[in-house]
DOLUMVEX-970584 format. One record per residue (C-alpha): z, y negated, x negated. Coordinates in nm, 2 decimals. Example, Ala and Ser with C-alpha at 12.3 -4.5 7.8 and 13.67 -1.06 7.14 Angstrom:
       z       y       x
    0.78    0.45   -1.23
    0.71    0.11   -1.37
# end
This chain:
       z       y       x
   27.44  -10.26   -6.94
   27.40  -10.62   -6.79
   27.65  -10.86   -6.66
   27.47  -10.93   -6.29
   27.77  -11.13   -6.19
   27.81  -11.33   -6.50
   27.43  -11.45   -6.55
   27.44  -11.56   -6.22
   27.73  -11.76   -6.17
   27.72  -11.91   -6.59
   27.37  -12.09   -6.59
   27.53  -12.35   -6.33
   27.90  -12.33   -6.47
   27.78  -12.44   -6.86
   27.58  -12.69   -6.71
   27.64  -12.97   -6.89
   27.66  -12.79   -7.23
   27.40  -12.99   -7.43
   27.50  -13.30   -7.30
   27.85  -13.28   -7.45
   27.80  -13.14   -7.79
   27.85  -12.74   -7.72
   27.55  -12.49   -7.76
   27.26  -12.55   -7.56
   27.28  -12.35   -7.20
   27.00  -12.45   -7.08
   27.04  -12.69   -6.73
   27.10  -12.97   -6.59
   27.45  -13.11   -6.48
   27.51  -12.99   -6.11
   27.68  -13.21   -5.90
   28.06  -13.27   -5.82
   28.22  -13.00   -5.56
   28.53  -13.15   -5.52
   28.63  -13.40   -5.28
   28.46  -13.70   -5.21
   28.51  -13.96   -5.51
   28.54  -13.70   -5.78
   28.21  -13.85   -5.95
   28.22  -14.19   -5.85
   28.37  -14.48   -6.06
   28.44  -14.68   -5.71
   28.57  -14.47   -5.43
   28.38  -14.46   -5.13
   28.44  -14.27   -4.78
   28.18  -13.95   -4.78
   28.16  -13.60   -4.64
   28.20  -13.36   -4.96
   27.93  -13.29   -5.19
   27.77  -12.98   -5.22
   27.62  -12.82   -5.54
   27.26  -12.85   -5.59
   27.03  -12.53   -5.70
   26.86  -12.59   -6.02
   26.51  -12.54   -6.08
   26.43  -12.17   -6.14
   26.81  -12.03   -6.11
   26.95  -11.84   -5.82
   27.17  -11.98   -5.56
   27.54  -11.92   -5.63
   27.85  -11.91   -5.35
   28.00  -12.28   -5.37
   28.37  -12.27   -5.35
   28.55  -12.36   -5.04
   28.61  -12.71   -5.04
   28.48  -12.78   -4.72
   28.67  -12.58   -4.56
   29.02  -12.76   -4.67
   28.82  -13.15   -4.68
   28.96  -13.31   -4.43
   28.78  -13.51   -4.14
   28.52  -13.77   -4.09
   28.54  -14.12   -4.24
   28.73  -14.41   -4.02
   28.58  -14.73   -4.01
   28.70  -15.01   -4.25
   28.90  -15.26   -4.01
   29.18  -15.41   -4.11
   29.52  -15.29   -3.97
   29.69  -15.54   -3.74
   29.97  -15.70   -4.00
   30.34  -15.58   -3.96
   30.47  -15.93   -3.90
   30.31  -16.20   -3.71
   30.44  -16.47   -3.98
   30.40  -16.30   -4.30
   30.62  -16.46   -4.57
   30.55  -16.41   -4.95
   30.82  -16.38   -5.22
   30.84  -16.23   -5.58
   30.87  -15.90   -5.41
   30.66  -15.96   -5.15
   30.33  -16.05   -5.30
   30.11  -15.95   -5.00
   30.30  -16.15   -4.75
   30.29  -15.83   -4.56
   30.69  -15.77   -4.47
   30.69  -15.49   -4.77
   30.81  -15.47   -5.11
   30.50  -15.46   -5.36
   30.48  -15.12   -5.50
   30.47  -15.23   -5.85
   30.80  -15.40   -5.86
   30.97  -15.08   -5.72
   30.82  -14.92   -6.01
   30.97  -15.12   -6.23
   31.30  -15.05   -6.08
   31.23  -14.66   -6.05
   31.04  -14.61   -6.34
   31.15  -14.79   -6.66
   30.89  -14.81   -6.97
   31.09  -14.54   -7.15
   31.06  -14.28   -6.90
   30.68  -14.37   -6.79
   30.47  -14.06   -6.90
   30.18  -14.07   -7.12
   29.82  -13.95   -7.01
   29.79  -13.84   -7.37
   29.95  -13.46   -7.23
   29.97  -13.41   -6.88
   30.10  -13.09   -6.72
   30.41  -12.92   -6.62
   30.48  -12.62   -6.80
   30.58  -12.69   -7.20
   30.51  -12.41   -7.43
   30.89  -12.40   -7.36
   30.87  -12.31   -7.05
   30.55  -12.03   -6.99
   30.32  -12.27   -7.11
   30.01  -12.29   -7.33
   30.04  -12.46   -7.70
   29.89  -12.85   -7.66
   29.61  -12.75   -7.81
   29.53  -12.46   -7.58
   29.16  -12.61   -7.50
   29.13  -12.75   -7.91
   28.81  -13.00   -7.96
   28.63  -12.86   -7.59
   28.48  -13.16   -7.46
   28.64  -13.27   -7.13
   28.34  -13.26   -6.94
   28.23  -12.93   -7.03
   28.59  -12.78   -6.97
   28.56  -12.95   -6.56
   28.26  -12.85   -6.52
   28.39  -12.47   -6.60
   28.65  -12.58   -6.34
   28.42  -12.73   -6.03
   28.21  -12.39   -6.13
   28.46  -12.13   -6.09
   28.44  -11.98   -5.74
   28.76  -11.91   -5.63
   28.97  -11.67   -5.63
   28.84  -11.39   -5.90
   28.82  -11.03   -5.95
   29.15  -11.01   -6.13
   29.52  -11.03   -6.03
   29.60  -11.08   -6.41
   29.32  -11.30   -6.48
   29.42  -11.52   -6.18
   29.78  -11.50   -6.33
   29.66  -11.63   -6.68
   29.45  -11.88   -6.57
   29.72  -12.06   -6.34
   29.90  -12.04   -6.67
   29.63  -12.21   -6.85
   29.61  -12.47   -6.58
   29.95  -12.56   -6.56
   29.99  -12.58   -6.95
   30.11  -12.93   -7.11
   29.79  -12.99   -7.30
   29.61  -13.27   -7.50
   29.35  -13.42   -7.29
   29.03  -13.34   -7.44
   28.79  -13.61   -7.53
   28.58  -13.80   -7.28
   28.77  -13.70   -6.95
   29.07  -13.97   -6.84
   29.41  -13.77   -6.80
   29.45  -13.81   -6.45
   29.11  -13.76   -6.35
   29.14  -13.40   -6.56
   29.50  -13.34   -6.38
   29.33  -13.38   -6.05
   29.03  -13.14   -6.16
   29.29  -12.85   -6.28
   29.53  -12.91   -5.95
   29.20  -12.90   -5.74
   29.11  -12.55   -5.90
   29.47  -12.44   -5.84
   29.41  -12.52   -5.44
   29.15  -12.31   -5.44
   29.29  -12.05   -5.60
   29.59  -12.06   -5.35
   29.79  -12.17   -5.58
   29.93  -12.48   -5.35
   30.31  -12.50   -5.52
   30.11  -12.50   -5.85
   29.87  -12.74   -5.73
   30.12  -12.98   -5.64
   30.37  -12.98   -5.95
   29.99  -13.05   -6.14
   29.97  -13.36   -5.93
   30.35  -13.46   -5.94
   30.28  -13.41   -6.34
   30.13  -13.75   -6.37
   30.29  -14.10   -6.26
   30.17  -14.27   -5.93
   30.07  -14.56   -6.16
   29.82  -14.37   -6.33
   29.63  -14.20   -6.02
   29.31  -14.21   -6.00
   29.10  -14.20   -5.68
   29.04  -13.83   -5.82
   29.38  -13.76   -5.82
   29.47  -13.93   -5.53
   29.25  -13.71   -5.32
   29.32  -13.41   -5.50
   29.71  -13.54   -5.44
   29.63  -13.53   -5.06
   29.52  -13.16   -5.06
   29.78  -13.08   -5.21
   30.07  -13.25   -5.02
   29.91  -13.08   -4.71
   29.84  -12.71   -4.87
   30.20  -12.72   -4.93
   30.30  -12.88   -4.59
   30.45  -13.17   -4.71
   30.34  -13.47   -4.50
   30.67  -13.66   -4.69
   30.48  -13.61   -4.98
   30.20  -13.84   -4.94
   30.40  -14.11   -4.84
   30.48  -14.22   -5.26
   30.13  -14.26   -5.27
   29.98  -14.37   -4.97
   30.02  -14.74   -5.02
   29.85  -14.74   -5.37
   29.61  -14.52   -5.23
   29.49  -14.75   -4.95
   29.36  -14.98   -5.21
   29.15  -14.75   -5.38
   29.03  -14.55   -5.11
   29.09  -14.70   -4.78
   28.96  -14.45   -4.56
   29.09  -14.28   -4.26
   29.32  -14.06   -4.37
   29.54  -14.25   -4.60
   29.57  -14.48   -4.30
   29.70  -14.21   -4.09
   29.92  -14.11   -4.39
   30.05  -14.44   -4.39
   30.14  -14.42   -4.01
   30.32  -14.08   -4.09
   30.49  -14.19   -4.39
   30.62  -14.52   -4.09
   30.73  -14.26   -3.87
   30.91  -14.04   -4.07
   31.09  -14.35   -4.21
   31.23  -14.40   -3.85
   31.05  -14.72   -3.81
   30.87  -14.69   -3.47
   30.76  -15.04   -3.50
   30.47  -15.03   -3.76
   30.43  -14.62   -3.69
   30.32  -14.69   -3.35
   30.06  -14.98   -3.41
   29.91  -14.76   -3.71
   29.84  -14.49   -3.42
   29.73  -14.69   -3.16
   29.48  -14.87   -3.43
   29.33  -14.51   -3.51
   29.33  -14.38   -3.15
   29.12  -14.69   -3.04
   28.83  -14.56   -3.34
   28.91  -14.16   -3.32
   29.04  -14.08   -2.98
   29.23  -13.81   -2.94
   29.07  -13.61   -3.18
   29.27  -13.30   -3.28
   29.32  -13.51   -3.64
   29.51  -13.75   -3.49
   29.69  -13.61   -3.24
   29.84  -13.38   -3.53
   29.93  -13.68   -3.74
   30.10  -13.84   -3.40
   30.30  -13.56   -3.37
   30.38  -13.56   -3.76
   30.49  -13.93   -3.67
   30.71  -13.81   -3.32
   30.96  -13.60   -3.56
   31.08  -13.91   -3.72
   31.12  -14.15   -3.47
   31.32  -13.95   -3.22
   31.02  -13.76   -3.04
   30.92  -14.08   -2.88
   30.55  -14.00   -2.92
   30.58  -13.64   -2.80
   30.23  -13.52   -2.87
   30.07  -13.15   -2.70
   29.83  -13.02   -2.92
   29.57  -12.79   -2.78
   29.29  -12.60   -3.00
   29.05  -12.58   -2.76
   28.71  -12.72   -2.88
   28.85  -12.71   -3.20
   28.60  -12.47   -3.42
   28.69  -12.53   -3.79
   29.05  -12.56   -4.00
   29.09  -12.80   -4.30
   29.39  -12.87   -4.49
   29.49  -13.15   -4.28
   29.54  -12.94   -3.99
   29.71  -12.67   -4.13
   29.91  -12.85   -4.28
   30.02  -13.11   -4.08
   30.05  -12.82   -3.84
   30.26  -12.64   -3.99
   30.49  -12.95   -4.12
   30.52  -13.00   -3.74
   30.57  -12.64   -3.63
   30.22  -12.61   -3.44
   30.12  -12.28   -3.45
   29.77  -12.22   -3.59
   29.52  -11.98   -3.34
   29.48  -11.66   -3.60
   29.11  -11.70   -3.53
   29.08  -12.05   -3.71
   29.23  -11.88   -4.02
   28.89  -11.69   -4.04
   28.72  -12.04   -4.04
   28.88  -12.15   -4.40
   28.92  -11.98   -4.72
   29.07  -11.69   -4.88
   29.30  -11.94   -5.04
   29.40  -12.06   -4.73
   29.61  -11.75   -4.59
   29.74  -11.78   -4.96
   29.89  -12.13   -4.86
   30.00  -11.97   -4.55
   30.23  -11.67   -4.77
   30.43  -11.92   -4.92
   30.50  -12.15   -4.71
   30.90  -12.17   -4.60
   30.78  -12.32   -4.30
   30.61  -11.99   -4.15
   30.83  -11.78   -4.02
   30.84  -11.44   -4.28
   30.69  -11.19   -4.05
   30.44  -11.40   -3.96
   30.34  -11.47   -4.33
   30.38  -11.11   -4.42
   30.01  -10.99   -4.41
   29.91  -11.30   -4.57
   30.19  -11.26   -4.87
   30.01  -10.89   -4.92
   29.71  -11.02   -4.95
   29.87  -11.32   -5.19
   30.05  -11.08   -5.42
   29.72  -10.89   -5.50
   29.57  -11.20   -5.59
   29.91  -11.34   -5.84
   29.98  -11.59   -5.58
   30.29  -11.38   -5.49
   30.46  -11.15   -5.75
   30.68  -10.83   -5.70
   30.96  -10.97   -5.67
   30.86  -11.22   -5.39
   30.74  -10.99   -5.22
   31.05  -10.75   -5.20
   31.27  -11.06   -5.12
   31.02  -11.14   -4.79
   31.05  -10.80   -4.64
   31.45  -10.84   -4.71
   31.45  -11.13   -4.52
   31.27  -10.95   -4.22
   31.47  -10.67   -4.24
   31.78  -10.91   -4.23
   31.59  -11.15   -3.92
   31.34  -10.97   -3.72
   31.41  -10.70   -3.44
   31.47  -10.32   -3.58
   31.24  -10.20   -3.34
   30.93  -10.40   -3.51
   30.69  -10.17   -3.79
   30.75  -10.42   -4.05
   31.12  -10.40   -4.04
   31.06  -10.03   -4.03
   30.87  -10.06   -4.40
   31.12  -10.28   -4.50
   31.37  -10.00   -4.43
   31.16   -9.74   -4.62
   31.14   -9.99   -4.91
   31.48  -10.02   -4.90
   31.53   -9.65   -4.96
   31.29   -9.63   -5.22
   31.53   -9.83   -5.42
   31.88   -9.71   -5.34
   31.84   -9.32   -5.19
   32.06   -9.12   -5.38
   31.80   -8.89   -5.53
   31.44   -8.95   -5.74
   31.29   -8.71   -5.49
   31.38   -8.95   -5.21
   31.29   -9.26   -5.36
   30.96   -9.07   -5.46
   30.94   -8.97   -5.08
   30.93   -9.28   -4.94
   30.75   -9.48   -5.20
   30.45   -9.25   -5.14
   30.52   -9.31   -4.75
   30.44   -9.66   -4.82
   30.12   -9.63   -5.04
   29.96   -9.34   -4.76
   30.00   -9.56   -4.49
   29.84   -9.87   -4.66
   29.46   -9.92   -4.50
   29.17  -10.10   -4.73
   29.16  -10.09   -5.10
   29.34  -10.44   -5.11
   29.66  -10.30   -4.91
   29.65  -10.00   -5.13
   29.69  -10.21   -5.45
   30.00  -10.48   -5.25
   30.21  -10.18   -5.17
   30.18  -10.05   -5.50
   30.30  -10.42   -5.62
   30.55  -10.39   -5.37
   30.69  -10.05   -5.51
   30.64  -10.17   -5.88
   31.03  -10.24   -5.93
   31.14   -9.91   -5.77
   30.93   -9.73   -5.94
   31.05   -9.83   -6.26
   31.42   -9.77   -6.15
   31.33   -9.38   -6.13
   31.37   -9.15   -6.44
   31.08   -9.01   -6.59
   31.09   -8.64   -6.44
   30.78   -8.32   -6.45
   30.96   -8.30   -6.08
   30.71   -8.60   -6.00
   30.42   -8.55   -6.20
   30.15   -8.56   -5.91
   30.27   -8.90   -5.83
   30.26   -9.00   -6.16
   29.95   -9.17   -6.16
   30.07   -9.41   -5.91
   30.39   -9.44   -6.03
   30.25   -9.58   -6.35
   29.97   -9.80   -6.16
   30.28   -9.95   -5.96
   30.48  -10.04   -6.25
   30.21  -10.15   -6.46
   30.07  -10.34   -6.10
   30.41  -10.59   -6.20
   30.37  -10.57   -6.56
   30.67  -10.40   -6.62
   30.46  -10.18   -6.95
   30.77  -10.08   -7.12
   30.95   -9.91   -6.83
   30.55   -9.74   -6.78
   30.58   -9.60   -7.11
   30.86   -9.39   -7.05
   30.64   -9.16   -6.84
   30.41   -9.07   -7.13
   30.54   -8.73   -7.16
   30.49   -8.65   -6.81
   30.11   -8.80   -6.73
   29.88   -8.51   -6.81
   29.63   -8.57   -7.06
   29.30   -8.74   -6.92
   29.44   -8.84   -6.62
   29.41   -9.19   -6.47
   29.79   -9.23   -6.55
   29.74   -9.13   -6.90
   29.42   -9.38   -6.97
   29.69   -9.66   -6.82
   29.95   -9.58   -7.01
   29.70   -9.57   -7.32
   29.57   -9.93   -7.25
   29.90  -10.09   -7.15
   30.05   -9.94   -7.47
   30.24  -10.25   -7.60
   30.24  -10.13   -7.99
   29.89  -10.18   -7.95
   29.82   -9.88   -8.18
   29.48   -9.74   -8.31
   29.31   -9.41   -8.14
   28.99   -9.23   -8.23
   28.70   -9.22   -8.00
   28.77   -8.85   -7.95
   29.07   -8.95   -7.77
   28.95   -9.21   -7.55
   28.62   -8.92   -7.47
   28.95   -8.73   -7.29
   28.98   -8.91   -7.01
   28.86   -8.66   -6.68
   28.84   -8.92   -6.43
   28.48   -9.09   -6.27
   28.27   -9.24   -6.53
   28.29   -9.57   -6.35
   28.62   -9.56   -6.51
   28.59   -9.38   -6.82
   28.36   -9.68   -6.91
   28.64   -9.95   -6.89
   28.83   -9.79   -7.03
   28.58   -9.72   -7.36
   28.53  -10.13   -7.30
   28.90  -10.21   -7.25
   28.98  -10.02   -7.57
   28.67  -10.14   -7.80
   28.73  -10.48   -7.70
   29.12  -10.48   -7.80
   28.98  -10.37   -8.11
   29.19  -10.00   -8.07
   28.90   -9.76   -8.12
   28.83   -9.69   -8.44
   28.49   -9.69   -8.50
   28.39   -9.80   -8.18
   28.07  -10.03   -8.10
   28.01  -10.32   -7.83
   27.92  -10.19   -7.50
   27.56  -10.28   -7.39
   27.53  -10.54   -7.65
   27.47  -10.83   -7.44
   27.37  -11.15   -7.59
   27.34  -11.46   -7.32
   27.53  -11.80   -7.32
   27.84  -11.68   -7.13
   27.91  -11.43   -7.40
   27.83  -11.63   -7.65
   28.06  -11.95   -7.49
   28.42  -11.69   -7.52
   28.35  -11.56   -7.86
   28.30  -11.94   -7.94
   28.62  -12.04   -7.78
   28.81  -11.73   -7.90
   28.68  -11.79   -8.27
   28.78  -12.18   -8.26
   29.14  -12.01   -8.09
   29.09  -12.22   -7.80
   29.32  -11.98   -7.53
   29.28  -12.24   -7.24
   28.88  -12.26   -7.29
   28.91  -11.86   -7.30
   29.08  -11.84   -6.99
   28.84  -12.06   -6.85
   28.56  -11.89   -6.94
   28.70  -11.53   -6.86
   28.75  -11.63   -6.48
   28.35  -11.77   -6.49
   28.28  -11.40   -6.59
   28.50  -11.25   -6.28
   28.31  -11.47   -6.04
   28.39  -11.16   -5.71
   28.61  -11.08   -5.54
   28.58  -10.70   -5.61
   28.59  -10.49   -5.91
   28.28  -10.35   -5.83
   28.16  -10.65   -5.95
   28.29  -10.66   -6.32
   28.08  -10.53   -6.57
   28.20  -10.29   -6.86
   28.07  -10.53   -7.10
   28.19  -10.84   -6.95
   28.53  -10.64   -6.97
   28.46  -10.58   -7.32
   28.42  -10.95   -7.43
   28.69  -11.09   -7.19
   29.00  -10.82   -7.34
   28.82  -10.92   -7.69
   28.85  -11.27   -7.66
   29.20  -11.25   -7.52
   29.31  -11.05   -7.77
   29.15  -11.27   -8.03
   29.34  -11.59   -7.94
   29.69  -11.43   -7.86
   29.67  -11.36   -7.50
   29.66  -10.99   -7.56
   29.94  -10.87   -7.30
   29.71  -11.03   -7.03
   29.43  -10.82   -7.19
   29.61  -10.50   -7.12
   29.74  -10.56   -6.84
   29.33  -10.65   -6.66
   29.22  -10.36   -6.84
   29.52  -10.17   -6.66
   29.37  -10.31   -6.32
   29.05  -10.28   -6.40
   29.17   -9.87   -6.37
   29.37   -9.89   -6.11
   29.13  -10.11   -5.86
   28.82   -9.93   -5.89
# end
């Protein structure tokens, strides 16, 4: 058994392996995929780079950073000054009518509350976080490299879930990487994930001092994938020093107009307009700059002509409540119509097919996802379908018998269409499900009833149902895998599962590699560099390089895609370094998706 997927996405991924002091892997260093600047010590306007094929390897998908990059360079002029007798003072260093930026800072940021680069991230082991040492003695450049490499989003809702985990984690910054530029490579894997209110605390985790062209692009992307035009405006002025390119001047007209001060908002435009036109770019950034100065630049925006979306237009379209043709949606990223779920800006019933899609991928949990169709239910006309699936949801969870809940929770999973749907509405139904009381009454629903608890990670209420899945069944083998108690089973008892053999296989792998079979061997026995790189990391008890390395060996988008064996040595390694509920609950999906 082989690991297509794996040995064709990890030759480029480990890249830079020898270089850095980890086992040999056998290729040269690709180049940078994130935005323009990531590689260069001096920033410099230029379309995004794209990843070079090595020598003898086959081509691998590139993630989608073009798609969210925004536009085309602007030429270097100066801006016309803000006052036509510029006076300098202690505050005023530039002579340019402002306050310098670095003596606000030392109003708003005293030395005692300054953060170090030595840790950078939001989430403390206090809070849902990894332990500081989550990626140990990885070297920094070997840990980006697994980041630019990772093509976006994975097989694995619970993969996807760990990894944001990983990514958000208050770690030490591993040697040879600065801790903003290493910030700005974990925020930039978030975006592309879909992950933009992750993306964006990443970012906000580091001072504005500190930034480095890296992060201040990566900062951009992420200010717009959350539709937050306010949010660049804290950093467009240091920005403009370090990378004076077209958009951070537009940012700074934005950041002019939403201040209410027509007078330098208007000039900024005008400035751009003379070198862009009215290219769609700017005319959404005029419009941006019409809602705070009392719509006295009331801007029309038509998307005619316009053949490709980037994170500058959708966002600054939806900051500006611009609706987006449904067609240019196609033109982006998955992660894009994950942007689009949660975003308050959207109106909920027409974020709805996007939040189904996000809550398969972890973008959006259970919960979420209940709480949006309550809100249409509440908001949106009754005659409308999703208001009537609201309704059923509704009595899944409050009808005054099981049978009825039962009823209408299978209502919901029939009239799901695709294999994605299919697994949403069982996410959707996880908390009702576990609200019921275990009964032989529903026993032929009892697979799903499982898969839908388990879909949420609720394993303890999924365990109460043990006495009524039948033996063999695919609610049985979930129940067995998601056990929590983690207990040993023979082979035999694994060999009684009845369902396809697709199945029956990861589960064998699932169990073996969570070390619950007695007796059991490795699946396939598969020796290569990727396999070799997790048991590495999991022997070392590196859970962040783990993580990192599990999503390189879920590179698709479909199940179909995941080995057994890479199954086998992603639960093992996870279980290895502590991260064993996320084990169970992959191997769970793993079931379930297939």
């Amino acid at each position: 058994m082989t690991i297509s997927r794996t040995k064709l996405a990890f030759g480029a991924a480990l890249a830079v392996a020898a270089a850095v002091g980890v086992p040999a892997l056998g290729q040269d260093g690709p180049e940078s995929l994130l935005p323009p600047g990531f590689d260069d010590p001096v920033p410099a306007p230029a379309p995004t780079p794209r990843a070079t094929q090595a020598p003898g390897q086959p081509a691998a998908p590139a993630p989608s950073a073009p798609s969210i990059t925004p536009g085309l360079p602007l030429d270097s002029a100066p801006l016309p000054p803000a006052s036509p007798t510029p006076v300098t003072s202690a505050i005023d260093k530039d002579g340019d009518g402002k306050t310098d930026p670095d003596v606000i800072a030392r109003y708003e940021l005293p030395d005692f509350a300054k953060r170090s680069l030595a840790q950078v991230g939001p989430a403390s082991p206090a809070s849902d976080g990894l332990p500081v040492t989550a990626f140990g003695a990885a070297h920094g450049k070997f840990l980006q490299t697994l980041m630019r490499r990772t093509n976006a989003p994975i097989a694995s809702r619970w993969l996807s879930i760990a990894l944001r985990r990983a990514l958000l984690s208050r770690v030490d910054t591993p040697r040879g990487v600065n801790g903003a530029d290493f910030a700005a490579e974990r925020a930039w894997l978030l975006l592309r994930m879909g992950e933009a209110d992750a993306a964006r605390a990443m970012v906000q985790s580091v001072d504005v001092a500190n930034y480095t062209p890296k992060l201040f692009q990566v900062g951009m992307q992420a200010m717009l994938a959350t539709a937050d035009p306010g949010g660049l405006c804290s950093m467009a002025t240091p920005a403009l020093k370090t990378a004076p390119d077209r958009n951070w001047r537009l940012a700074e007209a934005i950041c002019a107009g939403l201040e209410g001060d027509p007078t330098r908002a208007g000039p900024l435009i005008d400035q751009a307009r003379r070198r862009m036109g009215n290219e769609i770019d700017l005319l959404l950034a005029e419009k941006v700059v019409g809602m705070g100065v009392s719509g006295r630049r009331a801007v029309t925006i038509e998307w005619n002509g316009v053949d490709q979306i980037s994170a500058w237009r959708w966002g600054l379209a939806t900051a500006s409540g611009t609706q987006v043709p449904d067609a240019l949606y196609d033109t982006g990223g998955p992660q894009l119509r994950y942007w689009r779920a949660t975003s308050p800006a959207i109106a909920p019933n027409e974020r709805l097919a996007a939040a189904e899609a996000a809550a398969g991928q972890g973008v959006f949990s259970s919960q979420a996802l209940t709480d949006l169709y309550g809100e249409i239910e509440d908001a949106e006309d009754s005659s409308r379908p999703e208001v009537a699936v609201a309704r059923d949801l509704r009595t899944a969870f409050i009808a005054a018998t099981g049978a009825e809940r039962v009823t209408q929770m299978r209502q919901l999973w029939d009239a799901a269409q695709g294999a994605q749907a299919r697994y949403a509405r069982l996410i959707l139904t996880a908390r009702a499900a576990a609200r019921l009381e275990p009964s032989a009454d529903f026993a032929q629903d009892a697979d799903r009833l499982i898969a839908s608890m388990l879909s949420a990670g609720l394993d303890r209420s999924a365990m109460r149902w043990r006495s009524v899945a039948a033996r063999g069944s695919d609610g049985w083998a979930m129940l067995l895998l998601a056990d929590p108690a983690g207990g040993q089973v023979s082979a035999s008892e694994v060999e009684a599962y009845g369902g396809s053999a697709e199945k029956g296989a990861m589960l064998a792998a699932a169990m073996a590699g969570m070390g619950r079979v007695t007796g059991a061997n490795a699946p396939g026995g598969v020796d290569n560099a990727w396999t070799r790189a997790i048991a590495l990391a999991a022997e070392r008890r590196q859970p962040g390089t783990v993580v990192l390395l599990a999503a390189i060996g879920m590179q698709t988008q479909a199940w179909a895609g995941v080995s057994p064996t890479a199954l086998y040595h992603i639960t093992r390694a996870l279980t290895r370094v502590g991260l064993d509920s996320y084990a169970r609950m992959i191997a769970v999906e793993a079931m379930t998706r297939l």
